[in-house]
N, C-alpha and C positions, 0 to 999 in steps of 0.2 A: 717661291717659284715652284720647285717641290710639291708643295701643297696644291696649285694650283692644276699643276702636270698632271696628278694625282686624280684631281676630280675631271679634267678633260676625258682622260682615257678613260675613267669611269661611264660618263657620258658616251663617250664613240663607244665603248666595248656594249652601253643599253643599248643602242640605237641599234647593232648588230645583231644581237644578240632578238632582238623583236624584230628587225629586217627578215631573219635566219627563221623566227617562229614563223612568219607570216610567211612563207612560202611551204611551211613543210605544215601548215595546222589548219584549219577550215575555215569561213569564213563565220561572219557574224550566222550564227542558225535561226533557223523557225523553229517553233515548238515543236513539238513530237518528235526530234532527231535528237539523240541522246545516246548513248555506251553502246553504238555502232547499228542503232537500229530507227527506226522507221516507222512511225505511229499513226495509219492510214485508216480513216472511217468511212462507213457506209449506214447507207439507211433504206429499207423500202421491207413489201408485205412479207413475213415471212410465216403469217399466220392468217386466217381466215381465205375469202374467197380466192384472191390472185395469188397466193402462194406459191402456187402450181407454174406461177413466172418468178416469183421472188427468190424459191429456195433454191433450186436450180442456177438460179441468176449468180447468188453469192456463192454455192459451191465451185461455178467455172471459174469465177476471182481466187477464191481459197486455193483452189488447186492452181493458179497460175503461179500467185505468192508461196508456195510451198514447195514448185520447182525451183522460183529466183535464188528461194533460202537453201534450199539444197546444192543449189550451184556455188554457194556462197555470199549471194546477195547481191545489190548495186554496187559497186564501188567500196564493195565491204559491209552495207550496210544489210541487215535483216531489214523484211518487216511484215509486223506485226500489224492486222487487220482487224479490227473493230465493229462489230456488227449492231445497229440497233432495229430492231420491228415496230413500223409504223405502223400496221393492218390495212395500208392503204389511207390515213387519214392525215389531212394538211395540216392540222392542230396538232398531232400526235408526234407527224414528221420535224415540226421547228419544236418543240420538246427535245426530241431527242438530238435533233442540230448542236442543239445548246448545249447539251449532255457533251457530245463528241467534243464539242470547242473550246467549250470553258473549262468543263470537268475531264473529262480524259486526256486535251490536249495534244490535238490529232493531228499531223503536218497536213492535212488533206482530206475531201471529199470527196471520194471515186464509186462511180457504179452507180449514185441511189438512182432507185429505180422510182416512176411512177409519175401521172403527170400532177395528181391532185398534192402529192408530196414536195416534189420537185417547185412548184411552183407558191406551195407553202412557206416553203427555206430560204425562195431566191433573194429577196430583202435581206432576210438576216447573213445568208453568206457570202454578200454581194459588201455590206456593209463593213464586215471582220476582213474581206480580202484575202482568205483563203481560199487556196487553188479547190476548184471545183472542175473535175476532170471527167465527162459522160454522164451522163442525164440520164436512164433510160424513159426516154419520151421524146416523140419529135417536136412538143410544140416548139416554134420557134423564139422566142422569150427567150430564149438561153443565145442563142446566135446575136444578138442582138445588145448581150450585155457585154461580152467580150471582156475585156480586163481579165477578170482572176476565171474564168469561167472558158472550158473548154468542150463542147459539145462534140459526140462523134456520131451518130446516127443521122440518118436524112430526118430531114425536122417534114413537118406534116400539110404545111401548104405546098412545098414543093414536092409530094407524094401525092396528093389530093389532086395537082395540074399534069404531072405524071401518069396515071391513071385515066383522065379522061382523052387525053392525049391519045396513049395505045390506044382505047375503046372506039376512036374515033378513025385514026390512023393504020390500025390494023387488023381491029373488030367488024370496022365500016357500020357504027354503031349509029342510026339516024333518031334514036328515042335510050334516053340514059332517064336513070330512076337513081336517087343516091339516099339509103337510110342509115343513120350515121347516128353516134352516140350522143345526147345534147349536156356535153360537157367540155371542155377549151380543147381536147384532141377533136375532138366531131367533129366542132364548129371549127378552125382549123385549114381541116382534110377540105369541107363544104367549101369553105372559101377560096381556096386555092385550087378547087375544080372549077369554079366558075369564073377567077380570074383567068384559068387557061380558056375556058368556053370564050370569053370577051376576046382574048387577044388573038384567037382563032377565028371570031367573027360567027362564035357556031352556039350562042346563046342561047337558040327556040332547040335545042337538043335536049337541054336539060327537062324532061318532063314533071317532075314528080321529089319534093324534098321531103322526108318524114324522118324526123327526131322519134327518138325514144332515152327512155332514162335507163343511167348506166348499172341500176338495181331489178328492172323488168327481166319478167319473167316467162311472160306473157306477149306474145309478140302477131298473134293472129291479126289485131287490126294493123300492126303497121307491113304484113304482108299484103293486106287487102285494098289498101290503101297504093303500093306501090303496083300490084297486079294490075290494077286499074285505068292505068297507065297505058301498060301494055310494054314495056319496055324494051330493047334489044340487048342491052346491058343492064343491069342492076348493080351498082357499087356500096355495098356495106362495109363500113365502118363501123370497130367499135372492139372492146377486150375478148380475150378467151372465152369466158363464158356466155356470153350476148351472141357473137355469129355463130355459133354451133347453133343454138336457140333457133335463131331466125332460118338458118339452110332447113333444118328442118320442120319449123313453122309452111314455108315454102313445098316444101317437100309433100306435106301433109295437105294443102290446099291446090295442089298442080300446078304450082307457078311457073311456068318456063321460060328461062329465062337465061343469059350469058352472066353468071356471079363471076363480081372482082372483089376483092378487098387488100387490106393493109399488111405490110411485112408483120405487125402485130401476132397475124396470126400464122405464120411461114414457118410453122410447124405442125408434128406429127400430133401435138394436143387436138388444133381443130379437125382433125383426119379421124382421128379416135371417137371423141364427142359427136361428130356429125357422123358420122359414116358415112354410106354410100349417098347423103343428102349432099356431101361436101364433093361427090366425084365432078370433075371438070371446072372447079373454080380456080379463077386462076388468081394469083398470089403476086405482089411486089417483092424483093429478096434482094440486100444489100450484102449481104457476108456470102461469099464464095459456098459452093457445096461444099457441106465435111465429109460427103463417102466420096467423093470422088479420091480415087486412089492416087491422082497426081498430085493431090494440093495433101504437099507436104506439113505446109503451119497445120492444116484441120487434123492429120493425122496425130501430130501431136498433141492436139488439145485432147482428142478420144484417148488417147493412150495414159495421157496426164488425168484427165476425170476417171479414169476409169480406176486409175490405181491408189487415188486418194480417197472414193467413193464407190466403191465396187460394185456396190446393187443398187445403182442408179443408172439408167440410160444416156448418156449426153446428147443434148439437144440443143436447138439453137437458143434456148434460153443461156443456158450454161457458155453457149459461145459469145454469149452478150456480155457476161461477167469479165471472163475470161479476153474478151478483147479490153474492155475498159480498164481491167490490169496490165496488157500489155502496153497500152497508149501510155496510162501513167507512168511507168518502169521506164519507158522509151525515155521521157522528160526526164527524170530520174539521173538518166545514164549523161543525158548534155547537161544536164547543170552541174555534175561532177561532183564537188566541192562546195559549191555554190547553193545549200541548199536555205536560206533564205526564201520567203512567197515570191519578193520579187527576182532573185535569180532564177528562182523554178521558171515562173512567167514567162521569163525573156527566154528560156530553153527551150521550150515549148513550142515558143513561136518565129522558132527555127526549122518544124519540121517543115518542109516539102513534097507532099508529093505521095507519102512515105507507104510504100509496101512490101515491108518485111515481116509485119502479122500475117493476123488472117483478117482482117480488113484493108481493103486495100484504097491506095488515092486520098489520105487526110493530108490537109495543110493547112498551117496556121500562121496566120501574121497578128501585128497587132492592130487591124483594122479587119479581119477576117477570121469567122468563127463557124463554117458552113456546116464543119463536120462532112458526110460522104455526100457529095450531091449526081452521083452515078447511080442508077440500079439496074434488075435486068427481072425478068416476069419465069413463072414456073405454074403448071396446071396444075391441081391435084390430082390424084389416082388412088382412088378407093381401090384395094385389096384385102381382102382378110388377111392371108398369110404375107403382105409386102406393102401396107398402103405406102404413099411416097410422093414426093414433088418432082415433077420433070420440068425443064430448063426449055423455055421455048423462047428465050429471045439473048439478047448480049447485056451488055450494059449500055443501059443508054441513058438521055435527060434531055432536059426539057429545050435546049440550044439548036 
């Protein structure tokens, strides 16, 4: 009897004693979480042509993750970011996917940037099931896989109907020209103007469709082409380096004309590049201004870039970065303890609403992956000593 007493209490004293652990210890974990830290990777150009988006992009992350850890981290946890450079190439980007997942072993995929990348990876990390948190790219492919896959940007058909929308609405645009990059962002943008044109009933608007390839250089005929036209609006589409190109292809053959284009380029780069070919085009813009001196979050981000990166300017690249670390950390902070894929997942797809960044209005469920679908328009302003973006409308869409 003794003996038996013996092994009972042994038994009740395990079952207590692993009752007792499991409430004070964490749960089952995902890879990369480990001796209190956090093993988060990235991917996109951080060399050749689009760098001038890439490097920027992953110093506003670096410097976000380098305040967290300075605070002390999530829930105690550090973490440590992991960079790899695809140059832009969709072979080069699942390379390096594999790199982060197999071989480093990374809780996560945040930030990469690019759409030729982004869309290289989506199989492979659609398949593994690791949380995949900001694209930077609006194709919509990503909205659409949902599961482990969390988009925050406005995706690029609802920017493309967006755009002819105002043009139409407060341009009083009766002849639209749209030369767009012929690559899956272009084609995209093209498609979801014309699906707004149809639903609008305003399809004989569209005059003039000209592709160009996202490595031209040379863009004199696809100005000549849209000039021809005669347009009242003109919507380009297409990277950093292509619309500076084209405003001043433009520029150089007297095309006059009302230029729109993509939040892509709702920075001071196509201001710089173009010059005064860029004055008056007006811009898409999802992130709140960073000078405005009331929007607290932007002021932090300048302060935070500035002090990890001194001789860099912060720009809305860097706040690109720099948001897709905040989105993540947010999940981060509701899964608690719970950092498993599938707990992150389900944390995630708790937010509402949520505008305590400097992006404001994401929510996620697990049938919904829209990322921002608000934006608001801003002209350019060529100045030498101040060029700049002005705010000439609110946030609106497409409802």
């Amino acid at each position: 009897m003794k003996k038996f007493l013996s092994i009972a209490l042994t038994a009740v004293l395990s079952i207590s004693l692993l009752a007792g652990c499991g409430k004070q210890t964490k749960t089952t974990m995902a890879q990369g979480v480990e001796d209190n830290k956090i093993k988060v990777g990235t991917i996109g150009p951080t060399s050749g042509p689009i760098a001038i988006v890439g490097v920027p992009m992953l110093h506003g992350m670096q410097a976000y993750f380098n305040m967290i850890n300075e605070e002390g981290g999530v829930n105690g946890n550090k973490i440590e970011l992991i960079a790899k450079d695809d140059q832009f190439k969709p072979d080069l980007a699942l390379q390096k996917a594999e790199e982060l997942v197999e071989n480093d072993k990374v809780f996560a995929i945040v930030g990469q940037l690019g759409t030729p990348g982004c869309l290289g990876t989506l199989d492979y990390l659609k398949e593994k099931g690791i949380p995949a948190v900001y694209q930077g790219t609006g194709v919509s492919a990503f909205s659409k896989v949902r599961a482990n896959y969390f988009p925050v940007q406005p995706n690029y058909t609802f920017e493309g109907g967006l755009l002819v929308k105002y043009a139409i609405d407060n341009l009083k645009a009766n002849s639209i020209a749209i030369v767009y990059g012929n690559d899956d962002a272009g084609k995209e943008e093209l498609q979801g103007a014309k699906d707004q044109l149809k639903k609008m009933g305003k399809e004989d608007v569209l005059k003039a469709e000209v592709p160009f390839n996202t490595q031209d250089l040379d863009f004199s005929a696809h100005i000549q082409k849209a000039a021809a036209v005669k347009p009242d609006v003109t919507i380009v589409v297409g990277y950093q380096k292509a619309v500076p190109g084209i405003l001043l292809e433009a520029k150089k053959q007297g095309f006059k004309s009302q230029f729109m284009t993509s939040y892509i380029n709702a920075d001071l780069t196509m201001l710089n590049l173009a010059k005064d070919a860029a004055n008056g085009v007006i811009v898409t813009a999802w992130v709140p201004d960073i000078t405005d001196p009331n929007n607290e979050a932007a002021k932090k981000y300048i302060e935070t870039y500035k002090k990890y990166f001194p001789s860099e300017t912060p720009n809305a690249f860097g706040v690109a970065g720099w948001v897709a670390a905040e989105v993540f950390v947010e999940g981060l902070k509701r899964a608690g303890n719970d950092l498993s894929w599938e707990g992150y997942i389900k944390a995630m797809e708790t937010i509402k609403d949520w505008n305590q960044g400097i992006a404001k209005g994401i929510t996620y469920t697990s049938d919904r992956r829209n990322g921002i679908e608000k934006m608001y328009f801003m002209k350019a302003v060529w100045d030498e000593k101040m060029p700049r973006f002005e705010k000439i409308s609110d946030f609106v869409g497409l409802e």
